[in-house]
DSSP file (Angstrom, degrees, kcal/mol; ACC not computed):
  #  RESIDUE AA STRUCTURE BP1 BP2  ACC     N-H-->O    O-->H-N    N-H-->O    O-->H-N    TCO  KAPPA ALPHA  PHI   PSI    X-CA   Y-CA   Z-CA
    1    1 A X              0   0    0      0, 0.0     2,-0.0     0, 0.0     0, 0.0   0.000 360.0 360.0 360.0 134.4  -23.9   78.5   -7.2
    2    2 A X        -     0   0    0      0, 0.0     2,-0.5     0, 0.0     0, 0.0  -0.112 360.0-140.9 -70.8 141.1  -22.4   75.6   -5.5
    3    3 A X        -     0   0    0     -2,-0.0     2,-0.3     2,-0.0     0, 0.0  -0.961  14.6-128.0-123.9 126.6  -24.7   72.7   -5.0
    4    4 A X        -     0   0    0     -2,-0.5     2,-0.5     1,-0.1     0, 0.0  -0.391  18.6-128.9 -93.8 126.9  -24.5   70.7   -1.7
    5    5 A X        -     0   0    0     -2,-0.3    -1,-0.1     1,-0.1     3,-0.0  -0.467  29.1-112.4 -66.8 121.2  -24.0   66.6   -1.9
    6    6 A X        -     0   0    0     -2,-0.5    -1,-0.1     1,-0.1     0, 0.0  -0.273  21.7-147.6 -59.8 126.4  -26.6   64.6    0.2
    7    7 A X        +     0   0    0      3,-0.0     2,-0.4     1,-0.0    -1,-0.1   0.812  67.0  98.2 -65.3 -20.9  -24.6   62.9    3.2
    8    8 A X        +     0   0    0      2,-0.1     2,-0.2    -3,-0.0    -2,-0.1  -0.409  68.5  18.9 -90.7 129.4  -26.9   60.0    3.2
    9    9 A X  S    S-     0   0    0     -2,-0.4     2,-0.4     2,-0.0     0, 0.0  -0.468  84.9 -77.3 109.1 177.7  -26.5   56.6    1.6
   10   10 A X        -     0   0    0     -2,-0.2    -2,-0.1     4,-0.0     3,-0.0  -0.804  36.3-122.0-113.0 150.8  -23.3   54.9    0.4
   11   11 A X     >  -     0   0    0     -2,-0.4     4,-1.2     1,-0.1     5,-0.1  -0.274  26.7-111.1 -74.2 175.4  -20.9   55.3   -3.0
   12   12 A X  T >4 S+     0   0    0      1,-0.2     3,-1.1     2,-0.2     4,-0.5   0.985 118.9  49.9 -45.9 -69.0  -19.8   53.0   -5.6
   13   13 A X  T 3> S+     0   0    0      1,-0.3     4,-0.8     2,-0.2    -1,-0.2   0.429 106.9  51.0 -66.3 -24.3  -16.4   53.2   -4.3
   14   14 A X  H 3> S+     0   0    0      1,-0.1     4,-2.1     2,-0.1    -1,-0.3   0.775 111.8  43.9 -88.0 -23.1  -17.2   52.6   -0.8
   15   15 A X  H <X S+     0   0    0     -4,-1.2     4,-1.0    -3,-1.1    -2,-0.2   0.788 109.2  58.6 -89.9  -9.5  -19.2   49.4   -1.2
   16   16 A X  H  4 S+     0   0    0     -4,-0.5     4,-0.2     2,-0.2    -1,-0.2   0.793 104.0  48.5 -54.0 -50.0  -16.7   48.4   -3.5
   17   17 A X  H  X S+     0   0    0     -4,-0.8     4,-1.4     1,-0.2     3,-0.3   0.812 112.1  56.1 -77.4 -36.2  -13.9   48.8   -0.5
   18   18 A X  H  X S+     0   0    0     -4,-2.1     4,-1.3     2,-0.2    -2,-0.2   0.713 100.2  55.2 -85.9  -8.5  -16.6   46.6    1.7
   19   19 A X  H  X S+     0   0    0     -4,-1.0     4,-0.8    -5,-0.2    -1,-0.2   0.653 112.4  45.7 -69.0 -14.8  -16.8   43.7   -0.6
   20   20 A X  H  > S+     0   0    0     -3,-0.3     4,-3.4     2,-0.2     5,-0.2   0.762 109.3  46.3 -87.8 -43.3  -13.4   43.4   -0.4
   21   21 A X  H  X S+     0   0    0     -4,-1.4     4,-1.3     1,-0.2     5,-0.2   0.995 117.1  52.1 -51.1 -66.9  -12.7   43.8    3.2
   22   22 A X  H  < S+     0   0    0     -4,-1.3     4,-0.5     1,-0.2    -1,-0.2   0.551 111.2  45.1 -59.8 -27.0  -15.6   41.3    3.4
   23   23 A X  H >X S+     0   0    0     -4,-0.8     4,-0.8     2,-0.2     3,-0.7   0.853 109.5  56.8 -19.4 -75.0  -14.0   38.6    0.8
   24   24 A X  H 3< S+     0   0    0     -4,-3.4    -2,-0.2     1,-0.2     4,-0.2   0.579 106.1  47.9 -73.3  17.4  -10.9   38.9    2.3
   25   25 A X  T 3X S+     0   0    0     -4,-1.3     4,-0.5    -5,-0.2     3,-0.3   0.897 108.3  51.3 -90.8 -48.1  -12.2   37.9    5.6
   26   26 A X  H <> S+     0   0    0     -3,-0.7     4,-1.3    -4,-0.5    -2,-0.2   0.226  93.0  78.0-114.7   3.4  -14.1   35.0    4.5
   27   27 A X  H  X S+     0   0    0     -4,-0.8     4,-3.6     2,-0.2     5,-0.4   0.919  98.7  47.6 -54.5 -63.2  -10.9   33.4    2.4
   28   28 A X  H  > S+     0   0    0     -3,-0.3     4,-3.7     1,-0.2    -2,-0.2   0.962 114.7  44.6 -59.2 -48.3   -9.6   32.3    5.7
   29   29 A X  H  X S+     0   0    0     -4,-0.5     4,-0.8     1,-0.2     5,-0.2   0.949 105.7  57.2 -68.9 -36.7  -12.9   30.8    6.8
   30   30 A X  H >X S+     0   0    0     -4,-1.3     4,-2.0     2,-0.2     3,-1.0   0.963 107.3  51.4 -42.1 -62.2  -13.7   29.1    3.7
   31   31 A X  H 3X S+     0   0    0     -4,-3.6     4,-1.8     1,-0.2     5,-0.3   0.930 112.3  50.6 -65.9 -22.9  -10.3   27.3    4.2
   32   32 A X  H 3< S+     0   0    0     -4,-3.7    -2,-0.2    -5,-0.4    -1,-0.2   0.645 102.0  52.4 -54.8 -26.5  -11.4   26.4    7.7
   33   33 A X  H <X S+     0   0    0     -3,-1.0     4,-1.5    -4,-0.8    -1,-0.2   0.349 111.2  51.6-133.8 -28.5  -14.4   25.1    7.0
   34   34 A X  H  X S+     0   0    0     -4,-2.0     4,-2.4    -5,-0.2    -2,-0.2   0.966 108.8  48.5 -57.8 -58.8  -12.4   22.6    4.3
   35   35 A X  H  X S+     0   0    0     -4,-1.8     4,-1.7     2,-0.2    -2,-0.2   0.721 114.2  53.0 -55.2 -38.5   -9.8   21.4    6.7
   36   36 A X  H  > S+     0   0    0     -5,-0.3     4,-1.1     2,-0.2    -1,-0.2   0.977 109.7  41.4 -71.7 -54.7  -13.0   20.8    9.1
   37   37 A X  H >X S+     0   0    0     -4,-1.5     4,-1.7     1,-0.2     3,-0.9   0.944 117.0  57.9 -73.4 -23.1  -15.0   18.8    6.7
   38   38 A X  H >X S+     0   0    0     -4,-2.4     4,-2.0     1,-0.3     3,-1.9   0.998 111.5  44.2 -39.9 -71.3  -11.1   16.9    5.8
   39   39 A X  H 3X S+     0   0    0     -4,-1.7     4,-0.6     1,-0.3    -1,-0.3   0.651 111.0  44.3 -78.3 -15.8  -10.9   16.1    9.0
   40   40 A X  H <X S+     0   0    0     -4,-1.1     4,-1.7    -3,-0.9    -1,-0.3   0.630 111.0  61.2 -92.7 -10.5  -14.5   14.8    9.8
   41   41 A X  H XX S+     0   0    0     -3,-1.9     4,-1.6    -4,-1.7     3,-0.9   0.985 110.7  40.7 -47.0 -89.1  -14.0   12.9    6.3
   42   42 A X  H 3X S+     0   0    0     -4,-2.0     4,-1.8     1,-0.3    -2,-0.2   0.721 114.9  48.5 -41.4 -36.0  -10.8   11.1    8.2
   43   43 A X  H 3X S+     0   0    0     -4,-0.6     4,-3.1    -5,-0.5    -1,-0.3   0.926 108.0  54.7 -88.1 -27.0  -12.4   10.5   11.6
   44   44 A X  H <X S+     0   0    0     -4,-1.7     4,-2.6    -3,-0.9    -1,-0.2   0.848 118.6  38.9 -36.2 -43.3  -15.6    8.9    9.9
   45   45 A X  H  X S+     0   0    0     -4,-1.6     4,-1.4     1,-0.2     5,-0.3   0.930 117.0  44.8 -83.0 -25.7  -13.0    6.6    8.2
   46   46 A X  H >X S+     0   0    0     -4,-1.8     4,-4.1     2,-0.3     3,-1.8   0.966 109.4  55.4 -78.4 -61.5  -10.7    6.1   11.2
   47   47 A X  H 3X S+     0   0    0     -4,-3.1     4,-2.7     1,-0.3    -1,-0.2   0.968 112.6  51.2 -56.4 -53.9  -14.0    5.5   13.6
   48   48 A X  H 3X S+     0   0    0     -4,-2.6     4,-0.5    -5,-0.3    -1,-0.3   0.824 112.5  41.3 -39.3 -39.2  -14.8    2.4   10.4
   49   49 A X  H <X S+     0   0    0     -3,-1.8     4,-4.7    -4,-1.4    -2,-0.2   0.731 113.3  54.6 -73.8 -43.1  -11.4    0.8   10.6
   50   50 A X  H  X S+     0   0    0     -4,-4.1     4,-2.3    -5,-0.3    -2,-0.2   0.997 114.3  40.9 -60.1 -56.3  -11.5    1.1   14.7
   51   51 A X  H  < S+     0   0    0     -4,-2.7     4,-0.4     2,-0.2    -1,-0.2   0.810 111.3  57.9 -49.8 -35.9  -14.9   -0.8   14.6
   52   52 A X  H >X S+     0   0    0     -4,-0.5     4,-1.1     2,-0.2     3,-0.6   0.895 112.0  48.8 -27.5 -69.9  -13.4   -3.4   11.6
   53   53 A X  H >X S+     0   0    0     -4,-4.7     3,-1.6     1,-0.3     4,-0.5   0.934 112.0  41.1 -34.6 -82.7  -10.7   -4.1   14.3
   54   54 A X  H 3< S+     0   0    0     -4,-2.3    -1,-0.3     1,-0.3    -2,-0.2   0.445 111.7  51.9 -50.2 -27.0  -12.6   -4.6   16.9
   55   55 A X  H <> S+     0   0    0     -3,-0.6     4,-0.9    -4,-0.4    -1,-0.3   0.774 117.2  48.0 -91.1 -35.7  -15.5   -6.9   14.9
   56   56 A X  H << S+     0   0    0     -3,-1.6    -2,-0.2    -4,-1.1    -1,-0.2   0.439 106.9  55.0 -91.3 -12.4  -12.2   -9.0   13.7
   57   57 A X  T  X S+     0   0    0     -4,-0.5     4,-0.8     2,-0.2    -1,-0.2   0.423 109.5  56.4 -96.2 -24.6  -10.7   -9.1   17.6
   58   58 A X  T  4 S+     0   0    0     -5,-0.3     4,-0.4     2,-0.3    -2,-0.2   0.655  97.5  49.6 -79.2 -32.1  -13.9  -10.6   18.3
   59   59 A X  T  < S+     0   0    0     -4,-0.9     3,-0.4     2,-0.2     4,-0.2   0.670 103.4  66.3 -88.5 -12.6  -14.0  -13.1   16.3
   60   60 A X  T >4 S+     0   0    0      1,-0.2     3,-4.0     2,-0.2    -2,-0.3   0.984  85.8  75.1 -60.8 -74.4  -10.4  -14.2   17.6
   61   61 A X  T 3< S+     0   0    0     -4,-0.8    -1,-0.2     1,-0.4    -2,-0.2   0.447 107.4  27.0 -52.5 -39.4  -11.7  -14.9   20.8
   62   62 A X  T 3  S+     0   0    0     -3,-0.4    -1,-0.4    -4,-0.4    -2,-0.2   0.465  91.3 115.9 -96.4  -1.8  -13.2  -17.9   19.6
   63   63 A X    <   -     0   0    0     -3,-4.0     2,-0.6    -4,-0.2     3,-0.1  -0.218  43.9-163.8 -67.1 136.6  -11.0  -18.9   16.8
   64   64 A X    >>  -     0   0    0      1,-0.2     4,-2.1    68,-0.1     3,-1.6  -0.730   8.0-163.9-129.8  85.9   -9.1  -22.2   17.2
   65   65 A X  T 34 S+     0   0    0     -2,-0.6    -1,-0.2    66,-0.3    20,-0.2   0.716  88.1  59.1 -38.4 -36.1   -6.3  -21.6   14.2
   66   66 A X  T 34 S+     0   0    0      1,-0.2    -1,-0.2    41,-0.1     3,-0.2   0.827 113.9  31.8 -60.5 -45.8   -5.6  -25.4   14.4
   67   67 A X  T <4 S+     0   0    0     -3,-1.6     2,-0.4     1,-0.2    -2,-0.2   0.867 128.5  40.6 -69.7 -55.9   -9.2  -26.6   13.7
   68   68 A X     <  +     0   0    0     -4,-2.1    -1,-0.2     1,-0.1    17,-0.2  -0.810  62.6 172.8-108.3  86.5  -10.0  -23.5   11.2
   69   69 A X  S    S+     0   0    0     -2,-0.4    16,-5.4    -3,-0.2     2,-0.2   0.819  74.8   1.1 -42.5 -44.1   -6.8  -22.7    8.8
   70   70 A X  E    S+A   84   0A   0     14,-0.3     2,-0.4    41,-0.1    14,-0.2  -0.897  77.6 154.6-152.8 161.3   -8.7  -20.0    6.6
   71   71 A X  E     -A   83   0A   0     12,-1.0    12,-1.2    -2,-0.2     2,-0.3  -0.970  26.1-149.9 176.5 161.0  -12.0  -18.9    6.8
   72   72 A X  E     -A   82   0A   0     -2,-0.4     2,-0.4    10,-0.2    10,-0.2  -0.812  13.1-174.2-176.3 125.6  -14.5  -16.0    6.1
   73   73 A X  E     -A   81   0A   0      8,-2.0     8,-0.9    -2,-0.3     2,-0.3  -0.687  38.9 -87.9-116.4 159.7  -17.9  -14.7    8.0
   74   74 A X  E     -A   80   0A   0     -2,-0.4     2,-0.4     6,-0.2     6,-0.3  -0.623  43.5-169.8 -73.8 132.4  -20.5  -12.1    7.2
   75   75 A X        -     0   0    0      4,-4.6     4,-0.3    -2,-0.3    43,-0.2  -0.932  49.5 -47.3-129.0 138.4  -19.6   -8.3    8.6
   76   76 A X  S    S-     0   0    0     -2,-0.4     2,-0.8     1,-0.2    41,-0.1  -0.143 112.6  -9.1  46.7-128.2  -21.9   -5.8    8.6
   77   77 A X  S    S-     0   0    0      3,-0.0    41,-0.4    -3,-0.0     2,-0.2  -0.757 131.0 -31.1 -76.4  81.4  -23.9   -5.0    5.8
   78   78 A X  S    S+     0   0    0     -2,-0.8    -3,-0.1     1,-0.2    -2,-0.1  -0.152 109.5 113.4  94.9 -58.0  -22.6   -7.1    2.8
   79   79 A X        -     0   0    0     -4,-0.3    -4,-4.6    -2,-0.2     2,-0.4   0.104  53.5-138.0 -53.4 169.3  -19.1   -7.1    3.9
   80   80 A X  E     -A   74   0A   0     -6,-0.3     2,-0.5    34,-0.2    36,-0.3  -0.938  12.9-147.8-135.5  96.1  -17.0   -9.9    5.1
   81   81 A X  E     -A   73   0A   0     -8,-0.9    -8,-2.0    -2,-0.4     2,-0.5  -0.668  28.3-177.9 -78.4 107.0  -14.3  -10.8    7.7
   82   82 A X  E     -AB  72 114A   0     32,-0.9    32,-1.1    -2,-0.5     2,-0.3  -0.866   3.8-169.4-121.9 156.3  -11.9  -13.4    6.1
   83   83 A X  E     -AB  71 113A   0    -12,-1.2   -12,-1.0    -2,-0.5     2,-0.3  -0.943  11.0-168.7-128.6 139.3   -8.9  -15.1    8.2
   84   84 A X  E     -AB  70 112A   0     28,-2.2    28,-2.9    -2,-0.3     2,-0.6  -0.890  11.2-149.1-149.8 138.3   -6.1  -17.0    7.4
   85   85 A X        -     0   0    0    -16,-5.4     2,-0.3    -2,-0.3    26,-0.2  -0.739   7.1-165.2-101.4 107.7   -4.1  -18.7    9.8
   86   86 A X        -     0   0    0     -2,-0.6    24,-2.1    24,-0.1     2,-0.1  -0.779  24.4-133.1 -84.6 114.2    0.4  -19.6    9.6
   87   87 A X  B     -D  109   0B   0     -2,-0.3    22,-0.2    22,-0.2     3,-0.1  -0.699  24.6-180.0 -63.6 155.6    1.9  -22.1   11.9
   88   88 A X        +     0   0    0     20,-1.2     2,-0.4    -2,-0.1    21,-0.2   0.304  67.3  44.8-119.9 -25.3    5.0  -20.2   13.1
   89   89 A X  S    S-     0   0    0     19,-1.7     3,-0.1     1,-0.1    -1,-0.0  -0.849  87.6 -95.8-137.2 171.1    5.7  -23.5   15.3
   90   90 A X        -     0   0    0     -2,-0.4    18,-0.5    17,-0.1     2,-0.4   0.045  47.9-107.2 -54.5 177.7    5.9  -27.3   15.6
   91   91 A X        -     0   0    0     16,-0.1     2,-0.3    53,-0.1    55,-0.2  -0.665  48.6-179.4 -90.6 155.4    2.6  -29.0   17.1
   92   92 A X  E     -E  106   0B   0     14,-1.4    14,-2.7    -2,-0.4     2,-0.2  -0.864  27.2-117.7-165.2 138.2    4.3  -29.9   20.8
   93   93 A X  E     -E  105   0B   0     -2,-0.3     2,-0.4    12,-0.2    12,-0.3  -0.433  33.2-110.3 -60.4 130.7    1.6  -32.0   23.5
   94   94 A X  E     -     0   0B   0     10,-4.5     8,-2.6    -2,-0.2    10,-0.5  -0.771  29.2-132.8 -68.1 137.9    0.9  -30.3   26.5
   95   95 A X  E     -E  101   0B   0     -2,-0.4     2,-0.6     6,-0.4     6,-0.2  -0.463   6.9-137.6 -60.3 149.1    2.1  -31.3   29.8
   96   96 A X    >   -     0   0    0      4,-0.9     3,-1.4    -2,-0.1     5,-0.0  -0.461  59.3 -83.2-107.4  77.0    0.5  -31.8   33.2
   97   97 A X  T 3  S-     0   0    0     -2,-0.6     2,-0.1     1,-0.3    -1,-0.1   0.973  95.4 -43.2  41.1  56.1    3.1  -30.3   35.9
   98   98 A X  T 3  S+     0   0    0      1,-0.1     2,-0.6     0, 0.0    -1,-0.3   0.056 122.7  95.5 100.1 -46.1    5.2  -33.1   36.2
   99   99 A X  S <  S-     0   0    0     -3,-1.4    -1,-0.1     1,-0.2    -2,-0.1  -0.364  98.5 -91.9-139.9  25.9    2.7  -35.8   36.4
  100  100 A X        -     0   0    0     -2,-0.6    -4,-0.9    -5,-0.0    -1,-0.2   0.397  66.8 -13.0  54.9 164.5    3.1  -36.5   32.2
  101  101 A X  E     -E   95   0B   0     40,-0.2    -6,-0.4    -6,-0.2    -7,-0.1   0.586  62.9-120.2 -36.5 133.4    1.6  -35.3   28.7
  102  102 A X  E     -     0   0B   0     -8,-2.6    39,-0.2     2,-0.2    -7,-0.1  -0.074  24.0-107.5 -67.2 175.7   -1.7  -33.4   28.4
  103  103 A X  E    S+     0   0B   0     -8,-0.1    33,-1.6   -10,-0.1     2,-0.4   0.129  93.1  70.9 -99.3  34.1   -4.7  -34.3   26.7
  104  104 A X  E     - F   0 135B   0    -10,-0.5   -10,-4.5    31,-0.2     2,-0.8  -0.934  60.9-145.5-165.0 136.4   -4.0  -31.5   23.8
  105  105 A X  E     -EF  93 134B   0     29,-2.0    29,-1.2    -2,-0.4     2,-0.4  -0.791  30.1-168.4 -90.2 105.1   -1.8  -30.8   20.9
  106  106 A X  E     -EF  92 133B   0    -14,-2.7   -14,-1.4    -2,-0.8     2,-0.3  -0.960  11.2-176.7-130.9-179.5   -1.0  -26.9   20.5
  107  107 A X  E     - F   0 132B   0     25,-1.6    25,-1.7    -2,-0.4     2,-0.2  -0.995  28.0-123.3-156.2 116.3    0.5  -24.9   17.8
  108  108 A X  E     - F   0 131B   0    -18,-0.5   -19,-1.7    -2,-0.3   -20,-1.2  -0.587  39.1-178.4 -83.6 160.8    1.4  -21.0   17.7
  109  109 A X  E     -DF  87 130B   0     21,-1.6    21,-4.7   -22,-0.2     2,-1.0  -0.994  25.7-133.9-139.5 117.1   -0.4  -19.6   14.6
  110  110 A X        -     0   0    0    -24,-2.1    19,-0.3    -2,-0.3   -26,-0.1  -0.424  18.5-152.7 -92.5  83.4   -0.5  -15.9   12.9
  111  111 A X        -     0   0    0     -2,-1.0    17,-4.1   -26,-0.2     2,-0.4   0.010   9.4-170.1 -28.8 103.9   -4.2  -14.8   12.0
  112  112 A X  E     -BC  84 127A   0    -28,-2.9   -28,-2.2    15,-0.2     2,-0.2  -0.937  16.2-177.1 -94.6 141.3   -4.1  -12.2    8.9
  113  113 A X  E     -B   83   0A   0     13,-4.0     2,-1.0    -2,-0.4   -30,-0.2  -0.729   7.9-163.0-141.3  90.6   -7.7  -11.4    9.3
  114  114 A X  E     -B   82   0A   0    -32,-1.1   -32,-0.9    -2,-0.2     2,-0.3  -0.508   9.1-147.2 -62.6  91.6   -9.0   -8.7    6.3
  115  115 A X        -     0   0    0     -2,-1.0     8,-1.2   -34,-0.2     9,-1.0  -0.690  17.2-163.0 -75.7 145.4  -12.3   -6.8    6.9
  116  116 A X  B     -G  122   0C   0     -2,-0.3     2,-0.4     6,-0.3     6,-0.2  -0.687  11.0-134.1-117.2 165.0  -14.1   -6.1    3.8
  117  117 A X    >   -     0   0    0      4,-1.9     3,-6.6    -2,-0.2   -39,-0.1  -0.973  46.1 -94.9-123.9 144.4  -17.2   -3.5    2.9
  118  118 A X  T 3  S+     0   0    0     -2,-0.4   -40,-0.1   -41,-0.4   -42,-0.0   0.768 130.9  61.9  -3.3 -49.2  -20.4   -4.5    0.8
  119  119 A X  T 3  S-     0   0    0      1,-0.2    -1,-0.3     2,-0.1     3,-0.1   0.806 113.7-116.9 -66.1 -25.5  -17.8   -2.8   -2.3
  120  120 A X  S <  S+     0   0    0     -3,-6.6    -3,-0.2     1,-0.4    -1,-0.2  -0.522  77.7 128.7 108.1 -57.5  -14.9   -5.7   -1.7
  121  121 A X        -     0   0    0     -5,-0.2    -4,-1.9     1,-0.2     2,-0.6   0.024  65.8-109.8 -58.9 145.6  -12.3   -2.5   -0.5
  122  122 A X  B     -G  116   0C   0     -6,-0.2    -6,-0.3     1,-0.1    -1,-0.2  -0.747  28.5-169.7 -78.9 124.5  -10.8   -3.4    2.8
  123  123 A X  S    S+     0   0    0     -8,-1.2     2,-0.2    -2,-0.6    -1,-0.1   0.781  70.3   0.5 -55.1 -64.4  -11.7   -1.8    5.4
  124  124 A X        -     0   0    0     -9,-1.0     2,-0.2   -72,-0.1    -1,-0.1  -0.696  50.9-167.7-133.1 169.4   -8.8   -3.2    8.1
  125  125 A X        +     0   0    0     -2,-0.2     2,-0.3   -11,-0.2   -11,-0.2  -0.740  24.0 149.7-175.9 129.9   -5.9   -5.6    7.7
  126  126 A X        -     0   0    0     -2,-0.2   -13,-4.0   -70,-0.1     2,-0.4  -0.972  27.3-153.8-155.2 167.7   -4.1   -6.9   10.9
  127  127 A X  B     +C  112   0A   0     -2,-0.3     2,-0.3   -15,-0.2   -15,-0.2  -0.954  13.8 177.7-141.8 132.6   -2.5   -9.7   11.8
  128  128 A X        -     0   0    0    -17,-4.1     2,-0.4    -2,-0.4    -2,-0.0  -0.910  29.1-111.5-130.6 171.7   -2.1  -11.2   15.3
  129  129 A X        +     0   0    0     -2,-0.3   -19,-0.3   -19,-0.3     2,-0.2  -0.862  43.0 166.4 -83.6 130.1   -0.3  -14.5   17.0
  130  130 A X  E     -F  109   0B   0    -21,-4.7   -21,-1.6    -2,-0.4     2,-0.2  -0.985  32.2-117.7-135.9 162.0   -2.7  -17.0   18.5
  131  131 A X  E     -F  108   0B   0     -2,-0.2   -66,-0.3   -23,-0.2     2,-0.3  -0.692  19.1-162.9-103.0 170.2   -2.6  -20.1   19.6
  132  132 A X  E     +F  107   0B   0    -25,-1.7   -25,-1.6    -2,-0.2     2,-0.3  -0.957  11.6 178.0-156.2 136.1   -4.5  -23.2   18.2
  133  133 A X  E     -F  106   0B   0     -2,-0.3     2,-0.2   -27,-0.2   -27,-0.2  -0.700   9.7-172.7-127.1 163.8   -5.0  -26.4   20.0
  134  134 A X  E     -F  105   0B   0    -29,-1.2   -29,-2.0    -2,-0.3     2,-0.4  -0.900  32.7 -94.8-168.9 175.9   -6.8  -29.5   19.3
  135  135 A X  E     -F  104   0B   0     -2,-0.2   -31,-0.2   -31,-0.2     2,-0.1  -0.728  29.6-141.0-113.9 113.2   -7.6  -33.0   21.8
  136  136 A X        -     0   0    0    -33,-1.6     3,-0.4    -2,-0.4     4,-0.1  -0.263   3.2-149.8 -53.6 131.2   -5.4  -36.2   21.8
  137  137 A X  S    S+     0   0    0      1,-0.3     2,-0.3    -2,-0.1    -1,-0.1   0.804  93.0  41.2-108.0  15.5   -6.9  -39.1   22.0
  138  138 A X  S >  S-     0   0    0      1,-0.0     3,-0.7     4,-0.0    -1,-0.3  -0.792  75.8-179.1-117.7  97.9   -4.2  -40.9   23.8
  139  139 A X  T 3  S+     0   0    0     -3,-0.4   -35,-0.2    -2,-0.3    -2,-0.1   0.540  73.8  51.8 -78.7   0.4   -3.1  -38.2   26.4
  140  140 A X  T 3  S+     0   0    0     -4,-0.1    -1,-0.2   -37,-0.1     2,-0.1   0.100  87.6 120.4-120.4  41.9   -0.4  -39.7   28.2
  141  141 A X  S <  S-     0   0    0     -3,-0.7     2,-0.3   -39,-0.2   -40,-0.2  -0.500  79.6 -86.2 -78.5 169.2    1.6  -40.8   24.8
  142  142 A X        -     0   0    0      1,-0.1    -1,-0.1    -2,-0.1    -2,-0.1  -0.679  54.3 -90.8-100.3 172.1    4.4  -39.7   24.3
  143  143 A X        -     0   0    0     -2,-0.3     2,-0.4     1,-0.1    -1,-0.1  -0.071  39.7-123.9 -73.5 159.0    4.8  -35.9   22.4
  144  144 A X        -     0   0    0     -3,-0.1     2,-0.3     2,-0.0   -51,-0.1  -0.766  15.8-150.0-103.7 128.7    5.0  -36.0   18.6
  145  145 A X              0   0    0     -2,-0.4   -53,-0.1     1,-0.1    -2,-0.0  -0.811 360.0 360.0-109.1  93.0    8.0  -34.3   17.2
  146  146 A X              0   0    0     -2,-0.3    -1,-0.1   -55,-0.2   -54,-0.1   0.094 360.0 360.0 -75.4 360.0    7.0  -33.1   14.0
């Protein structure tokens, strides 16, 4: 006599064949889910650099390269913004439209200005042209050629 097999429940071989299906499905997400955290990795750092910039663009606003050569300020936690400032040109007097010399000596200058974190590692590095003045105290001399 013949014995009849119960339909109900699953075989070795078939759960075997869905652990595989289900593996190779989840290969692809697994590398997705790398490339994601990569990439939120990058923008964390990018979004650091951007702010760096920005803290270091700020502090140009008031910088007068002529007065302050080199320099260095507190950034953030621990970290540092330090600047140092190149003439690229002679000192030359300003003028007043015709009417003779200005009351001010400027000079173009290029700020390299290096943000640092708490650790020392640089954050940013830019460099910009600015220009740097400082006050004559005879303004209608005539201009110093230097």
């Amino acid at each position: 006599m013949k014995r009849k097999q119960s339909a109900s429940g699953f075989s070795a071989l078939e759960a075997l064949v869905a652990v595989a299906i289900i593996a190779v499905a989840l290969v692809p997400l697994l590398d997705l889910q790398t490339q994601v955290t990569r990439d939120a990795v990058r923008q964390q750092a990018l979004y650091a650099e951007s702010v760096a910039i920005q803290d270091g663009l700020a502090l140009l606003r008031d910088l007068n390269p002529m007065a302050n050569e080199s320099g260095a300020l507190p950034h953030g936690e621990g970290g540092q913004i330090v600047w140092r400032a190149r003439p690229i040109t002679r000192p030359t007097q300003t003028t007043l439209g015709g009417s003779g010399y200005g009351p001010f000596d400027v000079q173009l200058y290029t700020v390299e200005i290096e943000v640092t974190a708490q650790s020392g590692a640089a954050v940013a590095a830019f460099s910009v042209d600015k220009l740097g003045w400082r006050g004559r105290s005879s303004p209608r001399s005539q201009p110093t050629r230097e």
